[in-house]
Structure formats: C-alpha cells, structure tokens
N, C-alpha and C positions, 0 to 999 in steps of 0.2 A: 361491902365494896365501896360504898362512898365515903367510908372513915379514911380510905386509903387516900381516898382524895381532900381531906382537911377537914370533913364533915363531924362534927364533936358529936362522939357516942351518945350523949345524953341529948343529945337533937334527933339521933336515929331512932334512940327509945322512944321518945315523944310520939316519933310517924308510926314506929311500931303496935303502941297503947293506940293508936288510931285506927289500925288496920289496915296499914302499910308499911307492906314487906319484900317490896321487889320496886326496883326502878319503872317497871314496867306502868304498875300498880301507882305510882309514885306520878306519873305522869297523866294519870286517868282523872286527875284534880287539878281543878280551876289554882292558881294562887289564891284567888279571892279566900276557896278553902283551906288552904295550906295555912293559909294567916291565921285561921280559924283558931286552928290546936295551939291548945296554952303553953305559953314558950316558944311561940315562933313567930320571930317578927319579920317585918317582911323583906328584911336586908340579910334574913339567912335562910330564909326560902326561897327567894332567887341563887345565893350560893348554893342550897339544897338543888335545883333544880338546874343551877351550869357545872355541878359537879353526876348528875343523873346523865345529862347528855351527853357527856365524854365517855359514859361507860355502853350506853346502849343508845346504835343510831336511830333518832325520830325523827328524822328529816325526807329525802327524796333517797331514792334508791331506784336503780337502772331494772328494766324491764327484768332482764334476766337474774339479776340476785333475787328480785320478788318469785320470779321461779324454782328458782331454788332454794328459797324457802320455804315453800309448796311443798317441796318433794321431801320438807320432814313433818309432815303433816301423816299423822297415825289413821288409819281405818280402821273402827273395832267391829271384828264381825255382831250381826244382832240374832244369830243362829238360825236365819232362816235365808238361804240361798236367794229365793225371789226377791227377797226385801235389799238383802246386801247388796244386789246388781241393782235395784231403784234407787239405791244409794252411791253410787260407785265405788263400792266396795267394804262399805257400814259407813259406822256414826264419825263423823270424824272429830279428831282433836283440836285442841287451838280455835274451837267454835263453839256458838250456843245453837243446841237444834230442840227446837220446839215441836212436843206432841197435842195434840186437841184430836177431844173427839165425844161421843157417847160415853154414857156409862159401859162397861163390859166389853171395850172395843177395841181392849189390847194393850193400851198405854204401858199401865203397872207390868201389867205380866211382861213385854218388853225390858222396863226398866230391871225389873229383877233379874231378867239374863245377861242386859249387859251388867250385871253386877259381880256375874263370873267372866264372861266372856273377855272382858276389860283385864280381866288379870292371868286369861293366856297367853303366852310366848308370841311376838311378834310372826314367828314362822308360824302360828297357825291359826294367825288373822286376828291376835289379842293385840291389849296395847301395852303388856307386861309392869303393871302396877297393881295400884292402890286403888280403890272405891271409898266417897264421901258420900252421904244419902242423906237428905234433909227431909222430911217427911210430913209435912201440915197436914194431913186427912186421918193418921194411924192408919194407912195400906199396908205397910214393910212389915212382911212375914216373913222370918227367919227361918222358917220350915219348907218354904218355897224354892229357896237356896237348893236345899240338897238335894232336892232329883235333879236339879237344872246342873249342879257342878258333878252330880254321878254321869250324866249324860257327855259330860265331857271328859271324863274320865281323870276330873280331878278331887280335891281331899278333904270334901264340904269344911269340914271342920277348919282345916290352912285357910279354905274362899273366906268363910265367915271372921276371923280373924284379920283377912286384911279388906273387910269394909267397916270403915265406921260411921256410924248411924246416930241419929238425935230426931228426936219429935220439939216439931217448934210450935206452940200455941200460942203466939201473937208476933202480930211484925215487929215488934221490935225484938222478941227472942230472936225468928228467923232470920234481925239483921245482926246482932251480937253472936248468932253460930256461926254468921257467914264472916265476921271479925276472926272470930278466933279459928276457924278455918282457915284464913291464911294465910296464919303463920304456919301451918303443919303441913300447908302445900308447898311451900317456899322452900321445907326441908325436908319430905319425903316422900316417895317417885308415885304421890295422884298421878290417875290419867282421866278424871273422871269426877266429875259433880253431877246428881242426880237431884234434882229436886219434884217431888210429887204431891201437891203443885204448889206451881209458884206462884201463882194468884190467888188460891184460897183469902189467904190471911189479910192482905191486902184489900179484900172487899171489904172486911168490916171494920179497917180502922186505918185503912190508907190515905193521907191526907193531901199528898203534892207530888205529882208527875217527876220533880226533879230528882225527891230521894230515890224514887224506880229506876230512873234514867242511872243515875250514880252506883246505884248496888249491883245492875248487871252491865256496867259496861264493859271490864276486864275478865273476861272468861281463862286465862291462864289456859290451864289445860282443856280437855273437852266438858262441854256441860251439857245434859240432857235432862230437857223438862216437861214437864204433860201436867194439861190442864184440860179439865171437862168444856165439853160443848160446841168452844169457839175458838178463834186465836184469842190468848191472853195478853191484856194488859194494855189494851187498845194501841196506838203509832210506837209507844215506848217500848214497847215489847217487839212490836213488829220490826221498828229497822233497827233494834240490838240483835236479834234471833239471825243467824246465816242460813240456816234451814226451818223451814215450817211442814210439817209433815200432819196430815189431816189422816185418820183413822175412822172408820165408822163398820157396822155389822152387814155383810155381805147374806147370803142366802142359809139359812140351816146352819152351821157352824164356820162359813166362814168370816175370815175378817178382809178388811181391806184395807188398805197407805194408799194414799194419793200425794203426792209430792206438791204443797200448796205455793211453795214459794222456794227458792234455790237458785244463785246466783253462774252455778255451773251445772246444773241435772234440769235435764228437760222434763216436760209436767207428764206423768207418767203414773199407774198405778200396780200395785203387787196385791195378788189377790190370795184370802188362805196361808196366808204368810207365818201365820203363831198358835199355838193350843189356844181359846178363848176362855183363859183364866183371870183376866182383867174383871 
C-alpha cells in the first residue's frame, strides 16, 4: 500500500527482510531503528513513515470511533463456559493475554483448545482462522488435537492443517520465527499466536529489556502466552500483556484462573474450569 504512495518497492523489500510488513508494524519502531536497516536513510524513512500515516490513522481519534473499534474485537471461546464468562466472553483478539501458573495448572492444555476453538465459525464463539504456535519447552502434542477438535465436532485432520507450529531453541530462533511470521500473518486470516512460553528462552541468553519490549509490542491479531510460576518478563511483559490470567491447582482435580490484571474484567476467579492435562 505504500508503493501506491511513491514508496520504491526495493525500500518495502528492505522493511520486509526486516520483519516489517504492515504499517501498523511499520510504526512500532523508533526512526532511530528504521535508520538502522541497510538502505535506509533517513530522508526516506520519514517519507516511509508520512506515507504510512496517510494510509492508517495514529494520531487522536474521538471517543466513540475508539468504540467502535472495540466492537471488532473477536472472543475465542476457551471451551469452558466458567472461564469464557471470567473472560467476557474468551481470549480476545487485537491483544496479548498472558498465562502463569504451576506446573500441571492448565496453561498448555488451555492453549491446545484454543488451537481448535480459534478456527470455529464466529457464530459459535470461534475466531474463524488460522493457528501460529511457537513452542520453547517441546509441550505441543498433535495428538492432543484430536479429541479436543472431535469434541467439537470438527475434522482433526482440516484443525491440524490449519495450525502451524515450530519449536524454537534459542531466542534468537524464537525471534527469526516471529520475523518470518509476519509476513504469513499479513497474508492469511491468523487469529491467533500461541506462544508456550515466552520466557523460557530468554532466561538463558536474554541480554536487554529493549529487544523484549520491541518483539512484543504489535500483537496484530490475538496472542496467547503461558509461562510457569509467575508473571513473565518482569514491567516489560507486564505493561505489553492487556490480560494477565494466573492459573494454579484447586482441590483434587480441580484447576483455578484468577484474573491477575485486566483493564476491563473485574478481579474474579473460575474454578474447575479444564481437564487437568497441562
């Protein structure tokens, strides 16, 4: 869209090989960084950047269009009635919602139903796309899939074909999948980034709060993450995440959500909410 506006194709390629592929995306960086990528100086990254603004507004916008923009905001159910009303209504899109908790307290097992659920029909609480799953621990069981998409009486084999999955073992893999990610989000109908977890990797060779801050700041669609124990990623995680959802093991089989932080859902807990397959 910005070639339309004078932007020489081999400059889009440039932001592209960067992992920038939406104005949106395109805006989530400093100039300082835009200068960065080779081939851009910085008399056509300000034209990069007043030809981004004409196409998508970043500026003030009236009460009520920010409401209305709200109201294309998706709910994916998380297949459990109690949990989706502590939610208002599930996970939502256009956001990062953050899991912590125990080992065995739900998170994964969670994550792998929104992995069908996400790719129901809007009319029965789905967000009717696509599943991205990043995975630094080897959790993602493909087998796990099929009773949860038999339960919903869809075609395991169609669910599993439209998520696609990759094990990242180092942060700089997990930040070159989340590159090449997307470009694939930008051209086919994700609703949905899954990451389990997102803080692994980062403990052991994470070196500066800035590259964290930068890698989650554009959530595109919805992203849903879990990480053992605590909140992840200490203040940088905390004010990129819009939902913090805490998980921990309730009595005999059950589990329990507590709504830890939530800018519109009051602090609230669902009890027994999931099978305890985490």
């Amino acid at each position: 869209m910005v070639i339309a506006q004078g932007i020489n194709a081999g400059d889009v390629k440039k932001l592209q090989d960067a992992g920038i592929h939406t104005c949106n995306g395109l805006m989530m960086h400093t100039k300082k960084n835009l200068t960065g990528i080779k081939g851009l100086s910085e008399a056509k990254v300000d034209k990069i950047c007043e030809a981004a603004e004409k196409i998508v507004n970043f500026g003030y916008m009236t009460g009520s269009d920010a409401l209305l923009k709200r109201k294309s905001v998706v709910r994916i159910t998380t297949g459990c009635q109690a949990l989706d009303d502590l939610l208002g209504g599930g996970i939502e899109t256009s956001a990062i919602t953050e899991a912590f908790g125990e080992f065995r307290s739900g998170k994964t097992q969670l994550a792998h139903t929104l992995c069908v659920t996400t790719q129901l029909p809007t009319n029965m609480k789905g967000g009717n796309g696509k599943v991205a799953y990043i995975d630094t621990e080897g959790t993602f069981r493909p087998d796990r899939i099929v009773p949860i998409a038999e339960r919903f009486g869809m075609d395991p084999g169609a669910v599993l074909d439209n998520i696609i999955y990759a094990r990242a073992y180092t942060y700089e893999h997990q930040y070159n999948l989340l590159l090449g990610l997307a470009a694939k989000m930008s051209e086919e109908p994700f609703r949905i980034l899954i990451v389990d977890s997102v803080i692994a990797l980062f403990r052991v060779d994470f070196t500066g709060r800035g590259e964290l801050a930068d890698l989650i700041a554009d959530p595109g669609g919805g992203m849903f993450i879990s990480d053992p124990k605590k909140p992840a990623g200490g203040h940088v995680l905390a004010h990129a995440a819009t939902i913090r959802l805490s998980f921990r093991k309730g009595k005999g089989e059950q589990r329990v959500c507590k709504v830890f932080d939530a800018p519109n859902l009051p602090e609230a807990e669902a009890i027994s909410f999931l099978n305890p397959l985490d």
